[in-house]
C-alpha atoms as a printed R data frame, in Angstrom:
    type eleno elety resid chain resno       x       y      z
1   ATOM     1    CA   UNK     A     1 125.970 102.354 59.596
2   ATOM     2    CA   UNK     A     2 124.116  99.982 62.204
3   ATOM     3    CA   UNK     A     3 123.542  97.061 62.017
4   ATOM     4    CA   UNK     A     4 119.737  97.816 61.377
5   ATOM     5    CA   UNK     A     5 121.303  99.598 58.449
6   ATOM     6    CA   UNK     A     6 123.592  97.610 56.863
7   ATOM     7    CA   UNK     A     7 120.334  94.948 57.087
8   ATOM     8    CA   UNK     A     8 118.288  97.297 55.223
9   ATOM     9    CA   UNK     A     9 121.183  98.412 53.081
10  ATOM    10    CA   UNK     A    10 121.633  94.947 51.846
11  ATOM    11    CA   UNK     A    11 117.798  94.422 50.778
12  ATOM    12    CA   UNK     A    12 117.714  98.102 48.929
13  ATOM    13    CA   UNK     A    13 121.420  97.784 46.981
14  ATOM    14    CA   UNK     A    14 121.550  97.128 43.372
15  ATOM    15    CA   UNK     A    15 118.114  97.592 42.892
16  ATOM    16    CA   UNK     A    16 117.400  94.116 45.222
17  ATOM    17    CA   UNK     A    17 113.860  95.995 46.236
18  ATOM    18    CA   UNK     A    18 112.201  95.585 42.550
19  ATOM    19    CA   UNK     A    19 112.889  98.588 40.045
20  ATOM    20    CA   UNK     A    20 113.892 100.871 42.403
21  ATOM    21    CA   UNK     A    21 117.584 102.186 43.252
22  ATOM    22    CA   UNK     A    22 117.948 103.201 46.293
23  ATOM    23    CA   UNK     A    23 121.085 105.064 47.718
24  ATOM    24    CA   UNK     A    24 122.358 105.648 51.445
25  ATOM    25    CA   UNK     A    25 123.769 108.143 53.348
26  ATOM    26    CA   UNK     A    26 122.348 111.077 51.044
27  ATOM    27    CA   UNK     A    27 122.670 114.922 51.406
28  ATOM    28    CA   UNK     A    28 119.099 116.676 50.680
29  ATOM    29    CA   UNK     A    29 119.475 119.742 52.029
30  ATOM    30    CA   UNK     A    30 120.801 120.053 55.182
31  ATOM    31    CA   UNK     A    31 120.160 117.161 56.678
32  ATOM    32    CA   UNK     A    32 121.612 113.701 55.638
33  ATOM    33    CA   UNK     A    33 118.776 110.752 55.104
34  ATOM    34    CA   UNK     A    34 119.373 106.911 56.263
35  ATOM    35    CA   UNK     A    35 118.242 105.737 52.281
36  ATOM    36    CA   UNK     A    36 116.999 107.854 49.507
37  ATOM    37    CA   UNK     A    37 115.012 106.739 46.579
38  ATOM    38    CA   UNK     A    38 115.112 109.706 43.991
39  ATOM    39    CA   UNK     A    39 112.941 108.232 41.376
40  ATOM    40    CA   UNK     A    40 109.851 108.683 43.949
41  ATOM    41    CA   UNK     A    41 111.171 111.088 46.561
42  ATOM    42    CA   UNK     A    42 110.895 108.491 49.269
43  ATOM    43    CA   UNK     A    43 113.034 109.014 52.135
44  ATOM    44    CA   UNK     A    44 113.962 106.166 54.844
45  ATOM    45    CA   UNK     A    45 114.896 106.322 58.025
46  ATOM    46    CA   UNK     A    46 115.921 103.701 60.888
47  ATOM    47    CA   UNK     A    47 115.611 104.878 64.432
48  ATOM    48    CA   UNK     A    48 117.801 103.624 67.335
49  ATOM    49    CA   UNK     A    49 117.198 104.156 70.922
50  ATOM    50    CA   UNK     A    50 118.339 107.942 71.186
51  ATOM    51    CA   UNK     A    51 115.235 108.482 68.909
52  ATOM    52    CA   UNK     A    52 112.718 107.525 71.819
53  ATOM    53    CA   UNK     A    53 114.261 110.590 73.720
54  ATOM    54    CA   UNK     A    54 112.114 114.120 73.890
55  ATOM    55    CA   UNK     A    55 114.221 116.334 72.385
56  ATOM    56    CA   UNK     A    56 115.214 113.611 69.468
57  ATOM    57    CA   UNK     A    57 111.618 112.835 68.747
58  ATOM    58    CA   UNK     A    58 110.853 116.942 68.827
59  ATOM    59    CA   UNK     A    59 114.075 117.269 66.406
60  ATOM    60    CA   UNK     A    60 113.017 114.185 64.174
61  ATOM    61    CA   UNK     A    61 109.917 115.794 63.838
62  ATOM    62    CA   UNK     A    62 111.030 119.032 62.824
63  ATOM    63    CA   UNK     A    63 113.124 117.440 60.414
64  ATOM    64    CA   UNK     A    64 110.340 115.617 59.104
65  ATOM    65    CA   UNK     A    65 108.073 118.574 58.323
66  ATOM    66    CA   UNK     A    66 110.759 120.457 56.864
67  ATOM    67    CA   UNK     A    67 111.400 117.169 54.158
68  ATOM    68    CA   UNK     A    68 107.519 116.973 53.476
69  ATOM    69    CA   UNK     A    69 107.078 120.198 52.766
70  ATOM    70    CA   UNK     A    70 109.472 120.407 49.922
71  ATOM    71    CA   UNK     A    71 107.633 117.501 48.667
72  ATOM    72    CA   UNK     A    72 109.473 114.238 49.995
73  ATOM    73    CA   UNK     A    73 107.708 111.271 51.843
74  ATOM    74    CA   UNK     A    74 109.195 109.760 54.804
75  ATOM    75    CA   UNK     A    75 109.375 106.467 56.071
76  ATOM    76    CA   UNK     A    76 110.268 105.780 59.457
77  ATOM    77    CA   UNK     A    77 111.094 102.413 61.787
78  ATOM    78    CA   UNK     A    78 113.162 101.452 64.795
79  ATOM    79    CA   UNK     A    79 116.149  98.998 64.722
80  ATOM    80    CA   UNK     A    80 114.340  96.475 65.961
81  ATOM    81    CA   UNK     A    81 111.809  96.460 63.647
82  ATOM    82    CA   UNK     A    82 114.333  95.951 61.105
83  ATOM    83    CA   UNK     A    83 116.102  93.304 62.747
84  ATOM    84    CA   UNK     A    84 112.626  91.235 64.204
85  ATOM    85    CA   UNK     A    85 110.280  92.104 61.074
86  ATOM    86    CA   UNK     A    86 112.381  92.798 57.920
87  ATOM    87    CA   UNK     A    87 110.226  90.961 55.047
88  ATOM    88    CA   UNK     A    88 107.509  93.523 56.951
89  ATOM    89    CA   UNK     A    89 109.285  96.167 56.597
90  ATOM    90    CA   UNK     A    90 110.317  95.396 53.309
91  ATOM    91    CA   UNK     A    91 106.374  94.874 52.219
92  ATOM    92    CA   UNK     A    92 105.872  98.370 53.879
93  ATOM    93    CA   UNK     A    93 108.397 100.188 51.929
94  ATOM    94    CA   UNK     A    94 107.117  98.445 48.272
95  ATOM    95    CA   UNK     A    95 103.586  99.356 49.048
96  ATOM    96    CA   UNK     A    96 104.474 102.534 49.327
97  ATOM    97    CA   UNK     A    97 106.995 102.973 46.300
98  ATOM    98    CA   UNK     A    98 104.100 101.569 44.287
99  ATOM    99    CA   UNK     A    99 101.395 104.319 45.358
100 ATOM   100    CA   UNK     A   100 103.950 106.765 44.972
């Protein structure tokens, strides 16, 4: 994991984030997700860098559509949102367990 990751990681563990259990590194398909939250289908992912390149974002994207389509939301932000705003990002992610 990054570091972004094991920041987030530590906020979503042992049900930290309110009600919700969260778990990392999880297989849905063929793709594996940053953090998974089964209870509401919300999916999390933390972008580095490479993400800001064409063919990543194009990929990311695809990967994206594919997830929503079978019915899962997705949550994206960068590492440095994590690391410069995580009680925001933390807000962002409850808001939207709670319309979920």
């Amino acid at each position: 994991m990054t570091v972004a990751e094991r920041t987030l990681w530590g906020k979503l563990r042992s049900r930290h984030l309110g009600k919700y259990k969260s778990q990392r590194q999880t297989s849905i398909d063929n793709y594996i997700v940053d953090f998974y939250c089964a209870e509401k289908k919300l999916i999390l992912e933390i972008d580095g860098d490479v993400h800001g390149f064409d063919r990543q974002r194009w990929l990311d994207q695809k990967r994206q559509h594919y997830l929503e389509s079978r019915g899962f939301t997705v949550l994206r932000f960068t590492n440095v949102e994590v690391k410069d705003s995580i009680e925001g990002v933390l807000t962002s992610i409850i808001q939207r367990l709670e319309r979920l």
